[in-house]
C-alpha positions in Angstrom: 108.9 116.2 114.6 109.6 119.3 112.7 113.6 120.4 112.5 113.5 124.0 113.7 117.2 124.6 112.8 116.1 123.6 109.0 113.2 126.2 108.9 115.7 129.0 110.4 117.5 128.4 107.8 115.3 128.4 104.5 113.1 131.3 105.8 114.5 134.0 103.6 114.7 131.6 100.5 111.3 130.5 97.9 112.9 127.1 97.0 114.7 124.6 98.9 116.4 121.5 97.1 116.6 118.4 98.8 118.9 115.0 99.0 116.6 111.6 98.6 118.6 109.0 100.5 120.0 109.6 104.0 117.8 112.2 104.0 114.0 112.0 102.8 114.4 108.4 102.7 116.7 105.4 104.7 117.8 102.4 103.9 117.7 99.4 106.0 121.0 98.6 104.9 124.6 100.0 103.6 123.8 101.5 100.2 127.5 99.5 99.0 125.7 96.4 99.9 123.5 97.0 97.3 126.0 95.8 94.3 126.3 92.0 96.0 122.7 92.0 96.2 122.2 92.8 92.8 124.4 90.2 91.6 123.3 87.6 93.5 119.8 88.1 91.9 121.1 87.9 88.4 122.6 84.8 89.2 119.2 83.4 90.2 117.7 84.0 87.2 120.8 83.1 84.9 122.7 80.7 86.4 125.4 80.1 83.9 126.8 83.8 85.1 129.4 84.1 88.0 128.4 86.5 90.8 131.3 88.0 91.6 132.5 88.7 88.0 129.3 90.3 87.8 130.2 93.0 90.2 134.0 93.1 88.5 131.9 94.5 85.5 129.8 96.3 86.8 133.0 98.0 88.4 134.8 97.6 85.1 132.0 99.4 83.2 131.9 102.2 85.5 134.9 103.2 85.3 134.8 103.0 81.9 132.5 105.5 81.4 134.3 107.7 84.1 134.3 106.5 87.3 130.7 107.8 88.2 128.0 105.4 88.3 125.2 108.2 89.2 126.5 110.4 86.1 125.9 107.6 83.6 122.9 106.7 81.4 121.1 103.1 83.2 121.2 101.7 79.3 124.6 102.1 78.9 125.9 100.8 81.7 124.0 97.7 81.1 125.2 97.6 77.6 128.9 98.3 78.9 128.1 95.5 81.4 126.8 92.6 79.0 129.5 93.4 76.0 132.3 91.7 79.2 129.4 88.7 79.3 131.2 85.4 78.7 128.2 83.9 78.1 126.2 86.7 76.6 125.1 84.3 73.2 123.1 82.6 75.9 121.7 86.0 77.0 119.3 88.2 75.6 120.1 92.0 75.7 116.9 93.5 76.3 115.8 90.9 78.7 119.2 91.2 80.4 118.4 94.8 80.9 114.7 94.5 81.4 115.7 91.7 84.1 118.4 93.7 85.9 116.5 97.4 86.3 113.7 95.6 87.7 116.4 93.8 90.3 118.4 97.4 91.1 114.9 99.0 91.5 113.2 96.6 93.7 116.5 95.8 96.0 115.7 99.7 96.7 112.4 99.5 96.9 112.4 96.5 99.6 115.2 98.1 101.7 113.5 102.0 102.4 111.5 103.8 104.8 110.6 107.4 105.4 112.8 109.9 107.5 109.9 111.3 109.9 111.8 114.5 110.3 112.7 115.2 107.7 109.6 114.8 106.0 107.7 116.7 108.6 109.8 119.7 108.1 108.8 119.9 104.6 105.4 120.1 104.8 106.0 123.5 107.3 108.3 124.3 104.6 105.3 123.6 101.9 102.9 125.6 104.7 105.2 128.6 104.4 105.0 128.5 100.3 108.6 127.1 99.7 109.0 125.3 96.2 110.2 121.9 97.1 112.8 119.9 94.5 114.4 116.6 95.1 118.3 116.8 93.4 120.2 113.5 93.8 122.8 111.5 92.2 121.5 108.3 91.7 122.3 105.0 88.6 118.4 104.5 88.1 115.9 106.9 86.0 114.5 109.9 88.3 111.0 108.2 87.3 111.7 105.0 90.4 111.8 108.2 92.6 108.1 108.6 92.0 107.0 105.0 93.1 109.8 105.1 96.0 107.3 107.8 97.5 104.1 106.1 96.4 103.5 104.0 99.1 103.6 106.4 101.9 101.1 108.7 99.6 104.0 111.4 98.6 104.3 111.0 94.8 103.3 114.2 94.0 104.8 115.9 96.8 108.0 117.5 95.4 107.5 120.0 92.3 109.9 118.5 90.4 112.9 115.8 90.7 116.4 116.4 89.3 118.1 112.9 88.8 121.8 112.4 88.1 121.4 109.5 85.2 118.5 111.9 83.9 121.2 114.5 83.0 124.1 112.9 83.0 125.0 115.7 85.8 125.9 115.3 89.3 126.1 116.9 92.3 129.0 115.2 93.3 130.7 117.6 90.1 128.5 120.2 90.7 127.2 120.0 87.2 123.7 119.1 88.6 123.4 122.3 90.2 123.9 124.4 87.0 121.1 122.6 85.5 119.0 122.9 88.5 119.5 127.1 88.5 119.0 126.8 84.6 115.8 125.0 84.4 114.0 126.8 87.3 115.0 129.8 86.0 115.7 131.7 89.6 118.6 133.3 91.4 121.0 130.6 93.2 120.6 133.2 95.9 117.0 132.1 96.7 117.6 128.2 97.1 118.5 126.0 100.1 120.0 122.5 99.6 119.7 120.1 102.3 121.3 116.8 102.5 123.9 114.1 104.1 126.6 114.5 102.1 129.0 117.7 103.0 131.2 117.9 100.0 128.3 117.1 97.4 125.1 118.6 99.3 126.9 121.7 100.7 130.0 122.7 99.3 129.6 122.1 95.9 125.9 123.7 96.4 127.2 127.0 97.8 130.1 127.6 95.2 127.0 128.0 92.7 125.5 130.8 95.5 122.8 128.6 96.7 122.9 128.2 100.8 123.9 124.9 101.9 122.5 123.0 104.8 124.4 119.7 106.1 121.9 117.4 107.6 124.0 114.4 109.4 121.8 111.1 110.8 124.2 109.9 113.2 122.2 106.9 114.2 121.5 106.0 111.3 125.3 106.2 109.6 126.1 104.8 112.8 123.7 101.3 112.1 123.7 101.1 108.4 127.8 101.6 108.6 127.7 98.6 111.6 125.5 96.6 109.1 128.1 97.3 106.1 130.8 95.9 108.4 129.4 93.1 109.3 127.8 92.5 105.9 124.5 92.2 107.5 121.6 89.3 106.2 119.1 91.6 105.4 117.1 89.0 103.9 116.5 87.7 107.6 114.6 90.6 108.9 113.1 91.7 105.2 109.6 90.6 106.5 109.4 92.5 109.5 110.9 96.0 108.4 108.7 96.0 105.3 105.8 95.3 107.6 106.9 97.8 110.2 107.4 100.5 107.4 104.2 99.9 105.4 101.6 99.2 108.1 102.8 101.7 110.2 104.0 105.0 107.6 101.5 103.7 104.7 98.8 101.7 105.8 96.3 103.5 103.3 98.4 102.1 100.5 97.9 98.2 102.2 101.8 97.7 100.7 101.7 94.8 104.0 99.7 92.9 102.0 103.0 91.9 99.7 104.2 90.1 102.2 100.5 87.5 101.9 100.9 87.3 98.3 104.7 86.7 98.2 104.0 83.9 100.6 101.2 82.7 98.4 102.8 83.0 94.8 106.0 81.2 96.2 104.0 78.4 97.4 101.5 78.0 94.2 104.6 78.2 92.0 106.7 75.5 94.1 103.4 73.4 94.3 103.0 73.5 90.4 106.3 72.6 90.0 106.3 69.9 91.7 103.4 68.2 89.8 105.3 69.5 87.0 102.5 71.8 85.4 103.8 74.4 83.2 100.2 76.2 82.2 98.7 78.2 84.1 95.1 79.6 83.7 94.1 82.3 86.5 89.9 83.1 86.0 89.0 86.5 86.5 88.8 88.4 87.7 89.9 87.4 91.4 92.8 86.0 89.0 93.8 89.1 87.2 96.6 90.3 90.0 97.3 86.8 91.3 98.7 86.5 88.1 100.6 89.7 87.6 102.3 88.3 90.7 103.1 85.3 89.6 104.5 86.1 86.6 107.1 89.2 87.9 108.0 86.3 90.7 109.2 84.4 87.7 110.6 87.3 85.7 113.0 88.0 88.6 113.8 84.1 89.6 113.3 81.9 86.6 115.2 81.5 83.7 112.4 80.2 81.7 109.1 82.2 82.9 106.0 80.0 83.4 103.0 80.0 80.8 100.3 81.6 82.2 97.3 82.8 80.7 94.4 84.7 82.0 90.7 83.4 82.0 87.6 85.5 81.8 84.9 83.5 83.8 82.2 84.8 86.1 79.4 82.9 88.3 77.2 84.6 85.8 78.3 83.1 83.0 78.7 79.5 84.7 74.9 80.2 86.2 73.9 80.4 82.4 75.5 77.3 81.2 74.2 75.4 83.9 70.8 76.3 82.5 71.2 76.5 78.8 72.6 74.2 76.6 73.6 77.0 74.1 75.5 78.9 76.8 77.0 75.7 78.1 78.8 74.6 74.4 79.9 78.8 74.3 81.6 78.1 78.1 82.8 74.7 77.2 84.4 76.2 73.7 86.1 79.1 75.5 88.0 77.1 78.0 88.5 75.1 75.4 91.4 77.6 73.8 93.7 77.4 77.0 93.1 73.7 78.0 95.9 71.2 76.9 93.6 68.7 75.5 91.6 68.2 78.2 93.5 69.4 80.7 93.5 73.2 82.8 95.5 74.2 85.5 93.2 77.0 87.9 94.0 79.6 90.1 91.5 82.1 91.9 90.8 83.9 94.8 88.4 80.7 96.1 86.0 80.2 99.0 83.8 77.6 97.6 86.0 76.5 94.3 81.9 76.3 92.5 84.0 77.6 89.3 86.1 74.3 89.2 83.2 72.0 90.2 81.0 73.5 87.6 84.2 73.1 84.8 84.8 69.3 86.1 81.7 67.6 86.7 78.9 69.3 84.1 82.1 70.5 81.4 84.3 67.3 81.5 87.5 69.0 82.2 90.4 67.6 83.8 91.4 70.0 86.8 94.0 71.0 89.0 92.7 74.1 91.2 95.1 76.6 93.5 93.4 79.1 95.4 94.1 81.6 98.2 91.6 79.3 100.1 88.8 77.3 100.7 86.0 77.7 102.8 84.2 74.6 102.4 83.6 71.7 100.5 80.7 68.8 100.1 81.2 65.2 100.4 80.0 64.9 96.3 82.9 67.3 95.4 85.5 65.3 96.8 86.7 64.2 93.4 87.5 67.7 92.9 91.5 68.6 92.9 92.1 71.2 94.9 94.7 73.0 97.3 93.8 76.7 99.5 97.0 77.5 100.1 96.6 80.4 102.9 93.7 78.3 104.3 91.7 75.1 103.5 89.5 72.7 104.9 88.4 69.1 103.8 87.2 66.0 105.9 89.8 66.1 108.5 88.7 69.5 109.4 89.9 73.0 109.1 93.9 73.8 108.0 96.3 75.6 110.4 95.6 79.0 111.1 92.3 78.9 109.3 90.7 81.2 111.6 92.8 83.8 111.2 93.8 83.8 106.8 90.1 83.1 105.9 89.1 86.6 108.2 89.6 88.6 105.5 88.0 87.3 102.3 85.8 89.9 101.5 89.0 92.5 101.2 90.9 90.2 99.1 88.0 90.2 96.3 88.3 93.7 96.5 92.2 94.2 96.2 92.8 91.7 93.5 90.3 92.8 91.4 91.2 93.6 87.5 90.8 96.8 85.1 87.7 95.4 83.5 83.9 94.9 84.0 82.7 91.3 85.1 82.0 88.9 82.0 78.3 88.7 81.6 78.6 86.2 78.1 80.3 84.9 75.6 80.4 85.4 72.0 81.9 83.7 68.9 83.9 85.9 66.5 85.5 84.7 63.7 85.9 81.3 64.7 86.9 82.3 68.5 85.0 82.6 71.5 85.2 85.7 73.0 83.9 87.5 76.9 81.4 90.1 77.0 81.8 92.7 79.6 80.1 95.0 82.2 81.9 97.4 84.6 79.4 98.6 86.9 80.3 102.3 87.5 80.8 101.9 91.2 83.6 98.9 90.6 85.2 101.2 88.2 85.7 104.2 90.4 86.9 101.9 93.4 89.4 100.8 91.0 90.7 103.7 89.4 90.5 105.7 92.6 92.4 102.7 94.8 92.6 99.5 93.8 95.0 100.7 90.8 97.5 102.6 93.6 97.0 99.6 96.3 98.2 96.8 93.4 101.2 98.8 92.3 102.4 99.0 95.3 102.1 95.7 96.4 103.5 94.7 92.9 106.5 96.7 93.9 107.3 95.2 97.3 106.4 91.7 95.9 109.4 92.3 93.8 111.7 93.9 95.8 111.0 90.6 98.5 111.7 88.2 95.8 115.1 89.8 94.4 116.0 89.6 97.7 115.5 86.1 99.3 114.6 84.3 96.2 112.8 81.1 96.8 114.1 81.2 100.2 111.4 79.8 103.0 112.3 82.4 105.7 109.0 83.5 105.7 107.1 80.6 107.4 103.1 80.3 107.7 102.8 81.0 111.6 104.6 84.2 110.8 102.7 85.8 108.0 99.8 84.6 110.5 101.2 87.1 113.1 101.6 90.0 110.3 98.3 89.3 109.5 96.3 89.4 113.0 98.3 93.0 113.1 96.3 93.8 109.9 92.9 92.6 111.0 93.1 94.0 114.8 95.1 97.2 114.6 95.5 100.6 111.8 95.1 104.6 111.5 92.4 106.1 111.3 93.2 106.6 107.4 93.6 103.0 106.6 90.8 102.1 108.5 88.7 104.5 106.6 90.3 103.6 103.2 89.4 99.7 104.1 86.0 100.8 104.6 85.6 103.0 101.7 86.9 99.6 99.6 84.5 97.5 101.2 81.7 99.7 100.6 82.3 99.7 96.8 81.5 95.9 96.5 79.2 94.5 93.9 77.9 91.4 93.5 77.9 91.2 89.5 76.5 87.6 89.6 72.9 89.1 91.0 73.4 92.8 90.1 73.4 93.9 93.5 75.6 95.7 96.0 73.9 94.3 98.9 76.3 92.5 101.1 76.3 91.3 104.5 79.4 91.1 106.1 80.1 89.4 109.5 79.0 91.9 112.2 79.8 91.5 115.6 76.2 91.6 116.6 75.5 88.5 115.5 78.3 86.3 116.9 77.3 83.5 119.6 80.7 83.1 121.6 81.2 79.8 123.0 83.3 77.9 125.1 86.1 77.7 122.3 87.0 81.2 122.8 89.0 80.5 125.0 91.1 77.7 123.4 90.1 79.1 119.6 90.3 82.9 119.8 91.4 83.3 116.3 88.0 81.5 114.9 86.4 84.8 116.0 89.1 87.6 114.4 86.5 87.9 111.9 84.4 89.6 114.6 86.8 90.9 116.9 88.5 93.1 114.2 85.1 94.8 113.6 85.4 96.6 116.8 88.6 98.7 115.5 85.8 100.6 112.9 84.0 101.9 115.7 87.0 103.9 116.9 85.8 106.2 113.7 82.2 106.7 114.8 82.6 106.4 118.6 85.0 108.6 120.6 84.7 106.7 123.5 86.1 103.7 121.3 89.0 105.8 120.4 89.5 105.6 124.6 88.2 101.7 125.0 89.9 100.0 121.8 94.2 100.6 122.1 93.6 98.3 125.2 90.6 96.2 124.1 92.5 95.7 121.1 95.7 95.2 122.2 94.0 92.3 124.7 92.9 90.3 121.9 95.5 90.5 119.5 97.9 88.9 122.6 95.5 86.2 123.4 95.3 85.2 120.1 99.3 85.6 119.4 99.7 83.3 122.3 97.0 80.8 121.3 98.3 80.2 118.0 102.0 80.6 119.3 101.4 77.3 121.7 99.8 75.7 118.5 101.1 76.6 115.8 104.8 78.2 115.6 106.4 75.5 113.7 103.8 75.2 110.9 105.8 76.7 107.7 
């Protein structure tokens, strides 16, 4: 949906400036709900403060520095802000600062979504060879622009950003626009600003010469004024619009996915508290992001963080100590350095848990294992301590929803794996045991080329969730089991394609192979349960939406086909499941 009026009006001019917020991008929410929120956070992780004296500073400190939050440097602010701290001995500064940017960032992070229109309209803009410049006033480093944008591919869109805090310049004072005509080094005469704000966006735009367009959302200022009123929950409906917004406007970028690992990292950390564990060891390298999760949950939420540690393992490796006695002391050694005496704490990816079974029965450790799930397990393991928190299955049977959080496996090796090559051996050095590597070259350039982007931006919206709902159990089991049957059964053409591309990078380090069969829908055998158990066969059904990309009469067939499954297997689980949390 292209804005015609827009492209009138920047036809004669070779660079057009451009508000961010309630104009490239909305929020969900009031942007003067934002301070509450932010307080409210910090108060999570440091109890001993007082949330509504925290926004009296924050208030306090802006006006001390004149009256202009978007005009002042993010450090000194926060400086400004923990000088009033009554209990700032029991505070450290830089984590103080450290902790509170990563709350005001990821508050924003969780609450935006693209303007359609207005982003539309600039790429017809781009088409016609305009220079495009983002100029806003905002209390955060123009650098959080660049990952706002990331998850709907867009980072390197604009030529440039011009950031209030950067310059200590606004556009509410005009003195953002000087800077802007200085740096480009072009007449005012050839610039367009468009944005929401008439005073700051046109007026003060065109007594510098440079043509000023007033862009006005009046449903939106109409809802996210309603929701100020109010004081809308936003932390009730958090799940859903992030879904909407990143399945739908991102889907390459798979920032849905937060939502799983949120509901995973907030279940492993309130299961290990409970046992009172405090060391965690996460084996690579299905353990590698798991971990970086983990630990920014606690960063934002706990006012001690947890000890976590990362451990290089591999099937390889625990192949080889199976069958050599050398390789087996080297293994035992190596764990050895994180255990606490003869004790480790696991988390992985999962499946079959034959790490922890290995580490228990032929090593002699002492284990507590968490994983995503667990496909499996044999009567002689059942010794063997272990939780799949998605999905699990023991001698009662299979865990709630089982058929539809174990459909996916195969893509969560791929998304969660780490920045470094599989370890093949180990090594003693100086005393210490140490992991020998290998990257294969086709793991490498999956990772680099998308893994990398796909983990940031998850990282990103794992945060923003937790700043805003905490430990909060709002987001129950049966409905991250509906997000997820939206993953498996539906997607554009581009994230289906991406998905593929990831799949088709997998290799198997343990055998040095990238042969891999994955469930095809050739070879199912349907039976009666189909009808009762429609959700044991996602992991078929949701093979039909990559034929939409090879088969045009799929393109036809699938939105109903698709949309027929993914109903009958919303209701099944609905009758049988909707109060599992």
């Amino acid at each position: 949906m292209i804005n015609y009026c827009i492209i009138h009006k920047c036809e004669d001019k070779s660079v057009v400036l451009v508000d961010f917020f309630d104009t490239v991008m909305f929020r969900h929410i009031h942007s003067h709900q934002m301070m509450g929120n932010w307080a409210k956070a910090l108060v999570r992780k440091y109890p001993e403060l007082d949330e509504k004296k925290l926004v009296e500073y924050r208030n306090r400190g802006i006006s001390n520095w004149g009256g202009d939050e978007c005009a002042i440097e993010y450090h000194d602010l926060l400086v400004s802000i923990y000088k009033m701290l009554e209990t700032k001995r029991k505070v450290d500064l830089e984590e103080f600062e450290r902790v509170s940017y990563q709350i005001d960032y990821s508050l924003d992070m969780a609450t935006q979504y693209p303007n359609k229109e207005i982003l539309d309209t600039l790429r017809h803009l781009r088409h016609l060879g305009k220079k495009i410049y983002l100029v806003t006033d905002y209390y955060l480093p123009g650098k959080c622009y660049t990952s706002y944008l990331r998850p709907y591919g867009l980072e390197n869109f604009f030529d440039g950003i011009f950031c209030s805090s950067d310059y200590k310049k606004t556009k509410r004072n005009g003195d953002l626009y000087d800077e802007v005509i200085k740096k480009l080094a072009i007449e005012s005469s050839c610039m367009c600003m468009i944005g929401d704000s008439k005073y700051s966006d046109v007026i003060n735009a065109e007594k510098r010469g440079i043509l000023g367009y007033h862009y006005f959302p009046m449903l939106h200022k109409i809802r996210t004024n309603i929701r100020k009123r109010i004081a809308y929950p936003y932390e009730k409906t958090i799940f859903a619009d992030i879904f909407k917004t990143t399945f739908n406007e991102g889907g390459e970028t798979f920032g849905d996915y937060a939502l799983n690992l949120f509901y995973f990292t907030r279940e492993l950390d309130r299961n290990v508290k409970e046992k009172g564990i405090s060391r965690i060891g996460f084996l690579a390298r299905g353990g590698y992001f798991l971990k970086e999760c983990l630990d920014r949950y606690e960063q934002i939420l706990m006012p001690t963080e947890m000890n976590t540690y990362y451990v290089k393992n591999s099937r390889k490796v625990n192949r080889m100590a199976e069958k050599s006695r050398d390789d087996e002391i080297l293994l035992k050694k190596y764990l050895k350095q994180f255990s606490d005496g003869n004790y480790l704490c696991l988390v992985d990816e999962g499946w079959y848990c034959s790490s922890q079974i290995l580490m228990q029965k032929k090593l002699g450790f002492d284990i507590d294992g968490y994983y995503l799930g667990i496909m499996g397990r044999k009567n002689e393991d059942a010794d063997c301590r272990r939780k799949g928190i998605l999905f699990d299955t023991d001698g009662n049977g299979q865990s709630p929803l089982f058929g539809v959080f174990r459909t996916n496996c195969t893509f969560y090796e791929q998304i969660l794996s780490a920045p470094h090559g599989s370890t093949v051996a180990y090594k003693e050095v100086n005393g210490k045991i140490q992991a020998v590597e290998k990257w294969h070259e086709k793991e490498k350039e999956n990772y680099e080329e998308r893994i990398n982007k796909i983990q940031n931006v998850i990282l990103d919206y794992l945060t923003g969730i937790t700043s805003w709902v905490g430990q909060g159990t709002t987001l129950t089991k049966y409905t991250l089991a509906c997000f997820v049957l939206r993953q498996l059964m539906f997607g554009s053409s581009k994230r289906i394609l991406t998905e593929n591309e990831i799949l088709g990078s997998w290799y198997d380090n343990a055998n040095d192979t990238a042969d891999k069969k994955f469930a095809s829908i050739k070879n199912v055998h349907v039976k009666m349960d189909v009808f009762y158990r429609p959700e044991n066969y996602l992991r078929y059904f949701c093979k039909l939406k990559t034929l939409t990309l090879k088969h045009p009469a799929m393109k036809i067939i699938y939105p109903v086909l698709g949309r027929a499954i993914y109903l009958y297997c919303r209701i099944s689980i609905f009758f049988k499941y909707r109060n599992v949390r």
